[in-house]
N, C-alpha and C positions, 0 to 999 in steps of 0.2 A: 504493500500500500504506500501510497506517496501522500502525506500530509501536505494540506493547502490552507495560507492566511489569505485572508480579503481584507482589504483598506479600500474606506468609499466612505465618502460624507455626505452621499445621497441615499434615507434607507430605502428611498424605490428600489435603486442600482444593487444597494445589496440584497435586499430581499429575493430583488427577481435573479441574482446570481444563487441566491443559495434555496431558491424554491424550483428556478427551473431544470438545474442539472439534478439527473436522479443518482445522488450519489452512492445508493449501496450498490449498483450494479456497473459502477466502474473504480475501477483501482483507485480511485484516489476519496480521501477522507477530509470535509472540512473542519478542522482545528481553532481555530478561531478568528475573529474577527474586531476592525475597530473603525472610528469615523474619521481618525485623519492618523497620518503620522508618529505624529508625538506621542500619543495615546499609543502605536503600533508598538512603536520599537521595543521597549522594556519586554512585552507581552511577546516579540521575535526572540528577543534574545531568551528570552524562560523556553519557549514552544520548539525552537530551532525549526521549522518546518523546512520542506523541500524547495516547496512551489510559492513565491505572491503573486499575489494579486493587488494591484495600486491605481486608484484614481491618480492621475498626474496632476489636480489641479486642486486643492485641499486649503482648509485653512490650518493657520500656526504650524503645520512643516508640511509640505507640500510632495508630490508623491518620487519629484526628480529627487528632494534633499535624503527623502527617504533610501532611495535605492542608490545612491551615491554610499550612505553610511553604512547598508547592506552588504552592497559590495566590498568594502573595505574589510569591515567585522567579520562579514557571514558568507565568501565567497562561495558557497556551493549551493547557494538560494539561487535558486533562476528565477528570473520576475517578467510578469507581465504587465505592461504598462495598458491602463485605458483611458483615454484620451478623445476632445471634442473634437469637428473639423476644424477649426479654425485657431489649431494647439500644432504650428506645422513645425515652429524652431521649437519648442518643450519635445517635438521628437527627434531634433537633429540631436538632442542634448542628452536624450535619454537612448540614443544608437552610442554614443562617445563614453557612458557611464560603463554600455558593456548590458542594457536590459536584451532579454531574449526574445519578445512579442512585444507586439505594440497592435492593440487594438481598436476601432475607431468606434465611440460609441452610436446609437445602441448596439449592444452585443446580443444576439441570439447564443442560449445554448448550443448549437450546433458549431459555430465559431469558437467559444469558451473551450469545448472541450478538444477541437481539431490543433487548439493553442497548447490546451494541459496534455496531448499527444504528445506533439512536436518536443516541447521542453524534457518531459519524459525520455523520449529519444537519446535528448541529448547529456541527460542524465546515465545512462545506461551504456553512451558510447565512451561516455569519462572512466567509467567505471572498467572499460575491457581495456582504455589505454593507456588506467594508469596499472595494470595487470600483464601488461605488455612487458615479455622479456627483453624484444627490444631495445623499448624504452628504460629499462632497467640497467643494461647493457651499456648505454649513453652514460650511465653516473659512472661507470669505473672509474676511479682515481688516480690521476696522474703522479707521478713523485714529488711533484709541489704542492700540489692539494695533500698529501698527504704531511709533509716539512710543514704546513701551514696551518692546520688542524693539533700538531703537536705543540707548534708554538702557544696559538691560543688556549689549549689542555695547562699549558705552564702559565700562560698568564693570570685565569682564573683560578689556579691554586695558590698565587702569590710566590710562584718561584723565578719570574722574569722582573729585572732591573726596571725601576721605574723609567728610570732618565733615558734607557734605549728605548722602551715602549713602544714610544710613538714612533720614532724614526723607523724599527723593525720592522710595525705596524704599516707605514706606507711603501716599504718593501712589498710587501703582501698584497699591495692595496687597498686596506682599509683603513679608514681613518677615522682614528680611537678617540680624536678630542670632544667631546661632548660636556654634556651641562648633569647630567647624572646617569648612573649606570643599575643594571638589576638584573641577575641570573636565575634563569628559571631552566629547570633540570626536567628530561621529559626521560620517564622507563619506562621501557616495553616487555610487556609479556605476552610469551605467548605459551601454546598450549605442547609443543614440542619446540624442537629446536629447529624450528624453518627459517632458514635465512633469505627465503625467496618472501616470506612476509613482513621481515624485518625490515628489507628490500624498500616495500611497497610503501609499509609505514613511511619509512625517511621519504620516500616520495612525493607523499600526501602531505609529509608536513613542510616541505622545501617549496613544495608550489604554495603552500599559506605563505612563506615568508618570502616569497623569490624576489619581492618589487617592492619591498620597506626595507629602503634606505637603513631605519634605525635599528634591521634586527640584523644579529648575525649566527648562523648555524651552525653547526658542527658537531660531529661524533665523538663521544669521550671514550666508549667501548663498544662492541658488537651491539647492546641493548641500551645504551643509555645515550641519550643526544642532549648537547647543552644552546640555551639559545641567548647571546648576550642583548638584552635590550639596551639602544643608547639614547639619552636624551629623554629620561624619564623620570619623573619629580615624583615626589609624597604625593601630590594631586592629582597624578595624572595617571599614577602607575596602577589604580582600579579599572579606571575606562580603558588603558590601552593592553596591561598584561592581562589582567584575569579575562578581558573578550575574546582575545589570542588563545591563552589556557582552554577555556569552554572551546572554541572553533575546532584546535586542535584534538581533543578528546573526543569530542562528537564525533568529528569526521571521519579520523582512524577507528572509533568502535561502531559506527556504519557500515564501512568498507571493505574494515577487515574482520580475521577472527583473534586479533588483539585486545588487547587490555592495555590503557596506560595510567601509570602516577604522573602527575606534573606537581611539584615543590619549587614554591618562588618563593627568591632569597631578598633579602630588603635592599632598601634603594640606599644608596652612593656616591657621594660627589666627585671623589679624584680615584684615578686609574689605580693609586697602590692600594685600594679599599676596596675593589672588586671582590678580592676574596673571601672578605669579609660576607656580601652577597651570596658568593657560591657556598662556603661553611655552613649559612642560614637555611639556603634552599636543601643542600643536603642533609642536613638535620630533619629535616620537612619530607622528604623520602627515605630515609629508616622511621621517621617517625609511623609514616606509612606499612615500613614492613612490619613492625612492633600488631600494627591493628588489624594488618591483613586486609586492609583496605586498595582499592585506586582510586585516589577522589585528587583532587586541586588543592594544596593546600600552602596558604605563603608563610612566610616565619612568624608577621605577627597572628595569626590563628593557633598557634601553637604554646605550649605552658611551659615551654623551655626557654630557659634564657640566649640570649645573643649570644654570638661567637665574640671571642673575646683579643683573638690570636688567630696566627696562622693555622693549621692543622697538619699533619701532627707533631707535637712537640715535646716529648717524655712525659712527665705525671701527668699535662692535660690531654696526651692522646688517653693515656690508660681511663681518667674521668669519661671522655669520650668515649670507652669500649663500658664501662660500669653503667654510660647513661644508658645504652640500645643494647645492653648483653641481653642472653638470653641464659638458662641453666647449664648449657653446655660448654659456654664462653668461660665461665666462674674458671675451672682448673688452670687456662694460659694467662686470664689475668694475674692469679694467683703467681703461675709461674714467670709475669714479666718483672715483675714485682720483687722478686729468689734474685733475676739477674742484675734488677739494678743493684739491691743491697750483695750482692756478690756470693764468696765463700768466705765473708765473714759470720763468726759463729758466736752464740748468746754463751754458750760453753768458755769464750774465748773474754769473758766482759763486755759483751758489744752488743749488747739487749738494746740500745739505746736505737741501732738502726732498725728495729722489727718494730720498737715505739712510733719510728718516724714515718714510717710504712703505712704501719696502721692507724696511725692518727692522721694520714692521707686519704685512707681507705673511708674512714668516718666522717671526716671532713667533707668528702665528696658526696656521701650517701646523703648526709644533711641535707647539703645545699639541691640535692636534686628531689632529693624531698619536700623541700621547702620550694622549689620550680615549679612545680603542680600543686602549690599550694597545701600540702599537705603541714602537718604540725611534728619535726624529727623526735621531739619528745614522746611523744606517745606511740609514733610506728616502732622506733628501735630505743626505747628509755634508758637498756642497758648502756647506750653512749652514754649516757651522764653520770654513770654510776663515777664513787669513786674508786681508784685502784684497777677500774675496767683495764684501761689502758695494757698497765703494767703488766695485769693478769694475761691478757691476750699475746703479748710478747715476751712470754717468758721463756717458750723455747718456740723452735721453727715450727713445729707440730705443732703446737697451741697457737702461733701466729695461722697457719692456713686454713686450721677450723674454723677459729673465727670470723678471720677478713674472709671467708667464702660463705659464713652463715651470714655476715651485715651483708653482703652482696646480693647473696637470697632474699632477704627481708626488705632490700628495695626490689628487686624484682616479683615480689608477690604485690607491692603496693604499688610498683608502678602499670602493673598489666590491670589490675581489680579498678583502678580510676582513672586509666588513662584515657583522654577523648579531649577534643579544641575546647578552645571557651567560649566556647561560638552557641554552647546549649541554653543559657538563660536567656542570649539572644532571638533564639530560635523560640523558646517560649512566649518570651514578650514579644514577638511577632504573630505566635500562634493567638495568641487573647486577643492581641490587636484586629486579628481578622475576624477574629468570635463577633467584638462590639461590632467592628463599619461595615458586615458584608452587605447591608442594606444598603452601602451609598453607591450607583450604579457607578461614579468613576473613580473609585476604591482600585490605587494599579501596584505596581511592585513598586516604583516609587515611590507613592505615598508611607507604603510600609518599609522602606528603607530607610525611608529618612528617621520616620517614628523611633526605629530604634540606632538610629546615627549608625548606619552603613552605608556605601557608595551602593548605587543597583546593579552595578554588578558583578560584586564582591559579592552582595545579599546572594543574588539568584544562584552563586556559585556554593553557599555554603546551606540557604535553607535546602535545596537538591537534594545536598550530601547529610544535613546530617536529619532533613526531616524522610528521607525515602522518596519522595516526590516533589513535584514544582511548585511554585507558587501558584500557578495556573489553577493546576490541579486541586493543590488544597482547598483553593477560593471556592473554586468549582461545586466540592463537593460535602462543604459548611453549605454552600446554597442550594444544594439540592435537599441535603437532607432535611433543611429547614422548610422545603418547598413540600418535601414527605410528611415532615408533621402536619401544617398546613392543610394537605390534599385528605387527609386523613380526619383530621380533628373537625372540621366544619365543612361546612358550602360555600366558602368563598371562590370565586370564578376563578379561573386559570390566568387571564389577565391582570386581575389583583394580585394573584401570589405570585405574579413576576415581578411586580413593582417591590412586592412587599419584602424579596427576598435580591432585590436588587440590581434585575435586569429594567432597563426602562424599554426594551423592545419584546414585549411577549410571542410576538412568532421564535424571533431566536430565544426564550424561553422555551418554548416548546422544542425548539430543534435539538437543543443541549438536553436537557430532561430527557428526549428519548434517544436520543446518543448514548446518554449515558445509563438510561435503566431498560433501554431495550425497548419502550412504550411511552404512548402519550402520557400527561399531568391526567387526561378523564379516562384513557383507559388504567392508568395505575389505581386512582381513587376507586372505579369498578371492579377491579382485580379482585381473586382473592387473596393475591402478595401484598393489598394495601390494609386487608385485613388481621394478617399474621405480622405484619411488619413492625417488630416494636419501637416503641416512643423514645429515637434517639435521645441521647443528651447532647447539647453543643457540642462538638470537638474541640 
């Protein structure tokens, strides 16, 4: 099925779009719908659909600005534009954006859907050519490309000299001066070890980035690709990375039979601070492996603190392996631990370096206990004991028990609570929708702001961490509430559209049986409206 949005500020235009095409008997699904632009876009970037549909001539963003910012954002959206006769430069303008149809109104169903064919088409020809061995073929890597890849690999770990940077940099020819920097790290999984879909991925994500200037691509390992974004500020870096992020993720788990994490690292003013970014975003991908998640996730979503150094660097790599160990890690931390303090022996008087060890050991377990918020006193008490110390270092045996039991005891408290802090956000957005789903232009906006998130940071993390969209959720607060309604009294079917928030009761009716299979009057005659119990808000 191919999902289709409609934009039209005329409801004749929409109605007669979405009354006259009979859409269960052809592949495509209408998704949703809005009366201009501005209203769209949020509701695009939540839905991601296939197909639009856009009046070209709209009030407050009009349907060219619209498909201008689709294009950029949401390249695999093909749009059709529809358009009056006397709209002839608004289609010289909208051939230059890169729209796929352009139709002149009125539009017969029969034209519509000879349109949603064609795009289709060319949907499906993308699909076998970005499949194309090929085209696959074309990327093999030259020995420069590859000398160029490793440099950037050292630049974003902080192993390349500032002061050569740039000059190396236009060696390369890229040009690394910018006004702020941010590394976001994309991993791929897959289901076996296919590198013809590994292939495909970098494909899919090299054509998102191929023609912005500010990003740059490249492979860190077989599975993991790093992307430098440049010339992105605290303000800017929601509307440009996290829309990149969603594009990306979409389009590769469309496509392919992948799975990706994306982890963005915080933003950066000067070139020796990159790294700084890439530690963050990579924190942000074990953070991932820890939850057995693939979701998007930047540094500040995360209950761990900032990178503070390069990586790695003796005690703070070992803190770094304590923070994402797992039960199995415990015995090499244990043992990196034997080689820094050497073959000196507690036997020998030298108790003092298994002290120093282990009051590392605790000192780390604290503070990352204290990262998620948690209270060190009460998860591991025995730290404050006194003579703890001493007693733990008294011989090498007594040291390893120990610092492998604290080691346990954060990883039972960091797996039992660990999740973003993004959950009470998530709630006070949930209530938020409970009170206003009555107010028909209730959008992801309004609810981002409520609870001071960009829109679309919001739509990236309510996804992930409520299970479904904002769409969605709205959606299905107002249907249920549309079931109480249809059930509890006799109020007309146009009433409880208003009542529950739609100001167009046909697309009440059309969403209502979208989504429960039947009309608002045959559900109330059902006998599913009889058995159906009396939800509570969600």
């Amino acid at each position: 099925m191919y999902s289709v949005f409609l934009v039209e500020d005329e409801i004749v235009t929409r109605e007669g779009i979405r009354n006259s095409i009979p859409w269960k008997t052809t592949p495509y699904t209408l998704v949703g719908e809005a009366p201009d632009g501005e209203i769209a876009l949020p509701a695009l970037r939540d839905i991601k659909p296939d197909i639009l549909i856009t009046d070209i001539k709209m009030p407050f963003m009009d349907g060219l600005a619209l498909a201008r910012i689709i294009k950029r954002d949401q390249p695999w959206i093909k749009i059709i534009i529809l358009s009056g006769h006397d709209e002839f430069e608004y289609a010289k303008e909208a051939i230059s954006i890169g729209v796929e149809e352009y139709l002149l109104k009125p539009v017969s169903a029969q034209d519509m859907l000879a349109s949603l064919e064609k795009v289709t088409r060319e949907i499906e020809e993308e699909k076998i050519r970005l499949t194309s061995m090929e085209n696959l073929k074309r990327r093999i890597k030259s020995s420069e490309d590859i000398i160029r890849e490793k440099w950037l690999c050292d630049l974003i770990t902080g192993q390349i000299n500032t002061i050569n940077a740039i000059e190396t940099a236009q060696n390369f020819g890229i040009d690394l001066i910018a006004t702020g920097y941010v590394i976001m790290i994309v991993e791929i999984f897959t289901a076996s070890e296919d590198y013809t879909k590994l292939a495909l991925v970098k494909e899919i994500i090299g054509k998102m980035v191929q023609d912005r200037e500010d990003f740059l691509l490249f492979p860190q390992s077989m599975e993991k690709l790093i992307i430098l974004g440049k010339n992105i500020t605290e303000d800017s870096q929601d509307d440009i990375i996290y829309t990149l992020a969603q594009g990306i993720k979409f389009e590769t788990e469309r496509n392919t039979a992948c799975d990706v994490a994306i982890g963005i690292g915080s933003v950066v003013e000067h070139i020796e601070e990159i790294f700084h970014s890439y530690a963050d975003a990579d924190k942000a991908i074990r953070y991932m492996r820890l939850t057995g998640k693939k979701n998007i996730i930047g540094a500040g979503d995360m209950k761990w603190s900032k990178a503070k150094g390069p990586l790695p660097v003796e005690s703070d790599y070992i803190t770094e392996r304590i923070r994402f160990a797992l039960y199995t890690d415990i015995p090499g931390i244990i043992s990196q631990y034997m080689e820094i303090i050497g073959e000196k022996s507690v036997d020998n008087g030298n108790s003092s370096y298994f002290a120093i060890a282990y009051s590392d050991i605790v000192d780390s377990v604290c503070s990352l206990i204290d990262d998620i918020q948690g209270d060190p006193r009460e998860v591991v008490p025995e730290a404050y004991a006194a003579n703890h110390i001493a007693e733990a270092s008294s011989s090498r045996s007594r040291f390893s028990e120990t610092a492998g039991m604290m080691i346990e005891r954060w990883i039972d408290y960091r797996d039992s609570h660990i999740h973003t802090k993004h959950h009470v956000k998530i709630r006070e957005a949930k209530k938020y929708i409970n009170d206003e789903f009555t107010r028909p232009d209730l959008s992801l906006n309004d609810v981002a702001s409520y609870v001071n998130v960009s829109p679309n940071h919001f739509s990236t993390i309510f996804s992930q961490e409520a299970g479904e969209t904002f769409i969605e959720y709205l959606t299905s607060v107002r249907i249920n509430k549309a079931k109480q309604l249809l059930i509890r009294g006799n109020m007309k079917s146009s009433d409880i559209a208003f009542e529950v928030g739609y100001n167009d009761p046909h697309y009440f009716s059309y969403i209502f049986k979208k989504n429960c299979g039947m009309s608002p009057r045959e559900f109330r005659s059902s006998e599913k409206a009889n058995s159906f119990p009396d939800p509570d808000s969600r």
